[in-house]
C-alpha positions in Angstrom: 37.0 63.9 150.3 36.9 64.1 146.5 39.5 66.9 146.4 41.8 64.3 148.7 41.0 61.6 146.4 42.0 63.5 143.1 45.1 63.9 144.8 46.7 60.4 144.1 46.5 59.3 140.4 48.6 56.5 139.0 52.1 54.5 139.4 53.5 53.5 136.2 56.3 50.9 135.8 58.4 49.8 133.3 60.8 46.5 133.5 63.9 46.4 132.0 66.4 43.0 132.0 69.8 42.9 133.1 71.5 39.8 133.3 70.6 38.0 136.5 68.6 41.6 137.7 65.6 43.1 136.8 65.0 46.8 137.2 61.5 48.2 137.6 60.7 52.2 137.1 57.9 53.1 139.4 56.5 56.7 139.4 53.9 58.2 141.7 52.4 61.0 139.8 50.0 61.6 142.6 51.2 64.8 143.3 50.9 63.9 147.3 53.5 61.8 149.2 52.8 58.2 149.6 54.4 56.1 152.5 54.4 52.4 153.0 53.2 50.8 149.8 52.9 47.5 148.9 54.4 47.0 145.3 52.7 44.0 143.9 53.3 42.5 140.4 52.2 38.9 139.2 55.3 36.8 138.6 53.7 35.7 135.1 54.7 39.2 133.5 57.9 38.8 134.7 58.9 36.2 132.9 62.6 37.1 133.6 63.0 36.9 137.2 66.4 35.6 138.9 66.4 32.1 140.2 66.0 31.5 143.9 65.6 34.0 147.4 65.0 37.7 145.8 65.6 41.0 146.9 64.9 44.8 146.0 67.3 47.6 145.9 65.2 50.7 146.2 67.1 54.3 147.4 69.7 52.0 148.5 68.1 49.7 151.1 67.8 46.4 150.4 64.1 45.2 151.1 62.5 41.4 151.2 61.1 40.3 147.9 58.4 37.9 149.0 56.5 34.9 146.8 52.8 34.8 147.1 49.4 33.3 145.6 46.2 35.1 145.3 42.7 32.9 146.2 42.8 31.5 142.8 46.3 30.5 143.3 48.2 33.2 140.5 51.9 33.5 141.5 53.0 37.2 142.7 55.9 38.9 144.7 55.6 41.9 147.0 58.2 44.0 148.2 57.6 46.9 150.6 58.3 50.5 149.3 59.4 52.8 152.5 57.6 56.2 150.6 57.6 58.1 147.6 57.4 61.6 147.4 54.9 63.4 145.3 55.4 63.4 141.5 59.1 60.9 142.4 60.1 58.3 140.0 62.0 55.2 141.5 64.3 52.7 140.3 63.9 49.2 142.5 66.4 46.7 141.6 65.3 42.9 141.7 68.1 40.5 142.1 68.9 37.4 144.3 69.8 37.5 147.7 68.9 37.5 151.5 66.8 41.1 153.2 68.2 39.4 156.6 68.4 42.5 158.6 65.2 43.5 157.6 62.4 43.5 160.2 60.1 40.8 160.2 56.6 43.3 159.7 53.7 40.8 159.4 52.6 37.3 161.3 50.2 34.5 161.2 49.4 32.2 163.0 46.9 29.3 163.9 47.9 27.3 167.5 46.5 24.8 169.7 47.0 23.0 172.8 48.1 19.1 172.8 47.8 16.8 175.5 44.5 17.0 176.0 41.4 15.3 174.6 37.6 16.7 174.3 34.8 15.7 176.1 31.6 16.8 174.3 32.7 20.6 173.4 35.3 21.2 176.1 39.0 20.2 175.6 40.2 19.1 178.9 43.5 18.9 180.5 46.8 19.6 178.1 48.9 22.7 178.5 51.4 22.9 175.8 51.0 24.8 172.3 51.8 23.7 169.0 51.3 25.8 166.3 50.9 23.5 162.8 49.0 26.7 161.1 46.9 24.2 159.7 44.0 22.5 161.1 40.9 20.5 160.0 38.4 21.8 162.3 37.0 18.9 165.0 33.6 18.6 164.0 32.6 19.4 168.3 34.4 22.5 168.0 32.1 25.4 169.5 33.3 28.5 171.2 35.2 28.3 174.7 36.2 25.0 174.1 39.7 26.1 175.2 41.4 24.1 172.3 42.6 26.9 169.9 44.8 29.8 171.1 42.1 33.0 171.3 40.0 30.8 169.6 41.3 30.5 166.3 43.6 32.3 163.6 45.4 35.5 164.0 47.7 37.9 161.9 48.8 41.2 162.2 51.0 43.8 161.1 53.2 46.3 162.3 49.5 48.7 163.1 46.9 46.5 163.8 46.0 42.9 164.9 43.3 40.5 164.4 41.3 37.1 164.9 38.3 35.2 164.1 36.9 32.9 166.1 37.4 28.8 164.6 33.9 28.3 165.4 30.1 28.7 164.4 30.4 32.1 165.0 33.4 32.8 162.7 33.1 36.9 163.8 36.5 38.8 162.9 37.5 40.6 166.3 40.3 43.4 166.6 43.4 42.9 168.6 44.5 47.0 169.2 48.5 47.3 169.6 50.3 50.1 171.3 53.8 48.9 169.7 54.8 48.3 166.6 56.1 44.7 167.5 54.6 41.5 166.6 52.5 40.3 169.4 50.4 37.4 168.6 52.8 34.9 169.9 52.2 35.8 173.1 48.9 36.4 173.5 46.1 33.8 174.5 48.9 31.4 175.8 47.7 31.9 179.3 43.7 31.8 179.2 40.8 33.5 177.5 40.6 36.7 179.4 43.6 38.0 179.8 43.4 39.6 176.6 40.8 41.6 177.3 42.2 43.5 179.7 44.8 46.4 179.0 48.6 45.1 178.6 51.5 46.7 177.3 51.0 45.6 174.1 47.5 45.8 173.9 44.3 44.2 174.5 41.4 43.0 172.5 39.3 45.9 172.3 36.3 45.3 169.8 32.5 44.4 171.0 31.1 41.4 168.7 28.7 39.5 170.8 26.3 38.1 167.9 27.3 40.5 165.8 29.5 40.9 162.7 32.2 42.0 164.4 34.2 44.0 162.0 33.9 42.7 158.6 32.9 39.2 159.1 31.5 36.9 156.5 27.5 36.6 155.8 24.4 35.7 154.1 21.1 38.0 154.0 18.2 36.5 154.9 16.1 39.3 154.1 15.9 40.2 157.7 19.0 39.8 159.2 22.9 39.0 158.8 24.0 35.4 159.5 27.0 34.4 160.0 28.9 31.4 158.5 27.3 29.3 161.5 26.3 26.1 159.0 29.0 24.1 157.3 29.6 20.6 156.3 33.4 20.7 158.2 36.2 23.5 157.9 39.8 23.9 157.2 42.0 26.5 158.2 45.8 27.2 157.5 48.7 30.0 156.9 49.6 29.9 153.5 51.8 33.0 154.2 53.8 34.6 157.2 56.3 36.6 155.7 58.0 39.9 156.6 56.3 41.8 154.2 52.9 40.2 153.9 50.6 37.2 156.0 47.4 35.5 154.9 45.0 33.1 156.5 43.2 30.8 154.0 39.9 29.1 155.6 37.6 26.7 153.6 34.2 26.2 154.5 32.5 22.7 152.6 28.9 22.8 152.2 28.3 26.4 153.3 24.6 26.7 154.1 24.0 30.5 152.8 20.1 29.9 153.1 19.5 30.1 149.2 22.3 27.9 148.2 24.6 25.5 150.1 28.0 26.3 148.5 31.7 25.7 149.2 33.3 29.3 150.3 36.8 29.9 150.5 38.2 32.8 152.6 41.8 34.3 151.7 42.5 37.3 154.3 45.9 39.5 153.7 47.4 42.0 155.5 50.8 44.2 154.8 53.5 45.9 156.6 52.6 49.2 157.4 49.0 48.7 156.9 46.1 48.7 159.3 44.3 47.0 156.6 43.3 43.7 156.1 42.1 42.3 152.5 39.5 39.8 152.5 38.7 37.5 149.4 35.8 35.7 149.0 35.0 32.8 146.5 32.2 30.3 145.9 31.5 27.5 143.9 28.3 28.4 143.4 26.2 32.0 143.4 25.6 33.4 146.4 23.2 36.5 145.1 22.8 36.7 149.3 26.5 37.6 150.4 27.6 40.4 152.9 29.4 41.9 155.5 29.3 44.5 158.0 30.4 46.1 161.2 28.7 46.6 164.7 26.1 48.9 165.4 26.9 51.0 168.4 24.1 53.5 170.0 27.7 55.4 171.1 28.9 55.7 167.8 28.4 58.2 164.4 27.7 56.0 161.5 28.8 57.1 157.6 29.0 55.9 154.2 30.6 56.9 151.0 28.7 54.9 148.0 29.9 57.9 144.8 29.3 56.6 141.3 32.3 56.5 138.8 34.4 55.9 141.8 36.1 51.8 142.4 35.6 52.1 146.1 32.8 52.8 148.5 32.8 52.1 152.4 31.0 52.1 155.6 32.1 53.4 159.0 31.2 54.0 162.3 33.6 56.0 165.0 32.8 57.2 168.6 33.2 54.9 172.2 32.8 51.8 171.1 36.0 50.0 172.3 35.6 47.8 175.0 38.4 50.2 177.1 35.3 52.6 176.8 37.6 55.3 174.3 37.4 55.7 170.9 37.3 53.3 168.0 37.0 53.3 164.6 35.6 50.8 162.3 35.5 50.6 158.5 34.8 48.0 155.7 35.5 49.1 152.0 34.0 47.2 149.4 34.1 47.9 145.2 31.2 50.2 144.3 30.4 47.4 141.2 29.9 44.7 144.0 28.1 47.3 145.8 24.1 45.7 146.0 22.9 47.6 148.9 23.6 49.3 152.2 21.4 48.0 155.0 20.8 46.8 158.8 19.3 45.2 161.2 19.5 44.7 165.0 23.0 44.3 165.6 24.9 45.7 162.0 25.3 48.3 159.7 25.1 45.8 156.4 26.4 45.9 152.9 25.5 43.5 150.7 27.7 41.9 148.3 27.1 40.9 144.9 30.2 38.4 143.6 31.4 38.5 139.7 30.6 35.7 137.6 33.5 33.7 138.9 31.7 33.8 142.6 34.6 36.3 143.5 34.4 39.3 146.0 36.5 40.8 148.2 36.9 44.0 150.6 39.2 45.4 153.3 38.4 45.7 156.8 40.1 48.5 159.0 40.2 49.5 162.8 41.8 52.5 164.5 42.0 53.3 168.0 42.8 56.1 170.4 45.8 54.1 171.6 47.1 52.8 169.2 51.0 53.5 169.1 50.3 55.8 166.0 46.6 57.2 167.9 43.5 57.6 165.6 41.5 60.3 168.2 39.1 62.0 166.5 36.6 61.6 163.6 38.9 63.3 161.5 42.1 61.7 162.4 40.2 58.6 161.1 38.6 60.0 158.4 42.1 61.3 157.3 43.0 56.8 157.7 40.2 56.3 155.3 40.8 58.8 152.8 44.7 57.0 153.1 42.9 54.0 151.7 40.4 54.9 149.7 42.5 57.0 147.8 45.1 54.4 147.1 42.2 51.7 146.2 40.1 54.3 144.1 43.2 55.6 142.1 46.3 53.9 142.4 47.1 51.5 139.4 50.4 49.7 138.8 51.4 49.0 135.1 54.0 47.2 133.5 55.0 49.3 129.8 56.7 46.8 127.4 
């Protein structure tokens, strides 16, 4: 992997103000093509920015310019770059005006029913969807309560799809896609198991039981993984469904972690063209006990990449392990300095997590499968998806040169 890694070096970019434009120069001097990127710059170093809608020129195509906040609320725009070829220097033009034809690339979402009303745990009768994409979490809310559509948020991009479940399990489960279309709309509208049998879009194909699922939040108790089962109440919304990039935002008050009782907030992002979701975590107070995982699967091969001097490390497991029976992939990459300790128990292959002194971590969770409209079928065709990310997380850097 090293010698893939050393392959992608650094983007450099330089801003330059025209009147109501502003041109960036981006250069991959990776020496290896890059496809579907990101570009992400914090509005606060670009201070001259048109007013209102914006959109980027780059090779000619007019792309989306979109207007988002990191977990500690710091103004950025993304705009997607279609793919640069090795050692290519770009020119992407920022002005005002409308990517209309542009495909919408991302979603978000966070639906349920009205008309009904709860008795004890189970909502009852009501058959309509609303979908506010924000909701203060009924204090009676436990799984199968039939309330929330697929039982709590989803987003997805244009190459994978997810959920957690809105309840005291709060797992992260994977929604596989065979098309490149947005999906979630119309999934979960009619029941709870539809979805995990095959459609032609899909189907929910990731075991997660009382595990972590892939991903999912957790404290160590020294034994085991917990999940964010203990809270003082929860709120959940879409701070973002744009073409270009989605988030869910989830606040848990009075997280009981076993060694502290915090407030944790939860941003998760995910991109066009991505199969990658970005998960920051924040807390009030320490957690020294944080972590994450994925399922352990007696069907599957499990491997780690934990190299000093690089920014990234990961776990990852890959075999039969979809409920279809085929093959899926599961990874979680998280930064080698928040790196404690790779573990397990039971039900998990475990890292454990140790936050900065702000109470910040994050990580990004990925899934692959055999069927997916752009097919991950062997260990090396994922392996080859990992060493996608890894090397963009472990070397790619964007500047701005004044």
């Amino acid at each position: 992997m090293k010698n893939i890694l050393a392959l992608i070096s650094v983007f450099a970019l330089s801003a330059t103000v025209y009147g109501q434009s502003v041109t960036l120069s981006l250069k991959n001097t990776s020496g290896k093509e890059v496809v579907d990127y990101t570009a992400e710059f914090s509005t606060a170093k670009l201070k001259h920015l048109p007013v209102g809608q914006l959109i980027a020129v780059v090779d000619g195509e007019t792309v989306p310019v979109e207007f988002i906040r990191n977990i500690d609320g710091e103004e950025k725009i993304v705009f997607p770059i279609a793919a640069f070829k090795a050692d290519e220097t770009k020119k992407a033009v920022l002005k005002a005006g409308s990517a209309d034809k542009y495909p919408k690339r991302t979603y978000a979402e966070l639906a349920h029913k009205i008309g009904g009303h709860f008795e004890g745990t189970k909502y009852v009768g009501g058959y309509s969807w609303v979908k506010p994409n924000y909701l203060r979490v009924p204090d009676n809310f436990r799984d199968h309560a039939y309330y929330i559509k697929y039982e709590g948020p989803g987003w997805e991009s244009d190459k994978a799809a997810f959920r957690f479940y809105l309840d005291q399990r709060n797992a992260i489960d994977v929604f596989a896609k065979k098309t490149p279309q947005i999906v979630l709309p119309f999934v979960g509208v009619d029941g709870y198991d539809s979805y995990h049998e095959m459609a032609d879009w899909g189907m929910d194909n990731t075991n997660v039981g009382k595990a972590l699922g892939l991903g999912s939040i957790a404290s160590w108790d020294g034994k085991q993984a917990v999940r964010v089962e203990k809270t003082d109440s929860v709120i959940c919304y879409i701070p973002a469904d744009g073409k270009i990039r989605s988030q869910v935002m989830t606040v848990y008050y009075g997280w009981d972690a076993g060694s502290v009782k915090t407030t944790l907030r939860s941003l998760i992002s995910i991109d066009a063209g991505s199969r990658a979701s970005h998960v920051e975590l924040k807390t009030d107070r320490p957690v020294l006990n944080l972590a994450t995982g994925i399922n352990k699967d007696a069907r599957t091969e499990f491997f780690y990449r934990n190299e000093k001097g690089e920014k990234w490390s990961y776990i990852a497991s890959f075999g039969l392990q979809s409920l279809n029976k085929d093959n899926q992939g599961l990874a979680v990459f998280v930064r080698t300095a928040q790196l404690k300790e790779i573990t397990s128990d039971a039900l998990n292959h475990i890292v454990l997590l140790q936050p900065d002194k702000t109470g910040y971590a994050d990580y990004y969770i990925l899934p692959t499968w055999e069927l997916d409209w752009q097919p991950v079928v062997t260990k090396d065709d994922f392996i080859r998806c990992i060493d996608e990310v890894l090397a963009r997380l472990n070397s790619i850097e964007l500047r701005i040169e004044n």
